[in-house]
C-alpha positions, 0 to 999 in steps of 0.5 A: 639336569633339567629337572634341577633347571625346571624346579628353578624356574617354577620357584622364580615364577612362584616368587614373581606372581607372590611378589605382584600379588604383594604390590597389587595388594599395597595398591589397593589398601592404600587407595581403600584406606584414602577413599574410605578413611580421608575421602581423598581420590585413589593414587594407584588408579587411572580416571577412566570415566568422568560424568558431567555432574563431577563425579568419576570412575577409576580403575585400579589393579582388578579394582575400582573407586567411584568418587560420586560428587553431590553438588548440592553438599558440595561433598564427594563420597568414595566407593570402593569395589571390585570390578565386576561386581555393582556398586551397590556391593561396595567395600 
């Protein structure tokens, strides 16, 4: 009877982590294809650090967007990236 009971709660965790990865993923494609495609800030990240200069940093689920602002054009461009990894190694 436990090896039923453990079977059942190996397949609910594997459907719980399958579902977050899932969510995770809908996250970080929507704030990709925000930053990326209509340079608009992420929705699914918190603003951690803010320069003077108007640019900042968010982070998302293992994922960051940096909104650098050039105040000479007036423009600011999105990054996208993992956090770990440089922002010279940008997606």
């Amino acid at each position: 009877m436990k090896s039923v009971e453990k079977k059942n709660h190996g397949k609910a965790v594997a459907v719980i982590i399958a579902a977050l990865l899932i969510i995770a993923a809908g996250f970080f494609t929507t704030d990709l294809i925000r930053a990326k495609r209509y340079r608009l800030p992420p929705v699914f990240c918190i603003p951690v650090i803010e320069y003077d200069g108007g640019s900042t940093d968010y982070y998302g689920l293992g994922y960051k967007v940096w909104a650098d602002y050039h105040p000479f054009d007036e423009t600011t461009e999105y990054y996208v990236g993992f956090w770990l990894i440089p922002k010279f190694w940008s997606i």
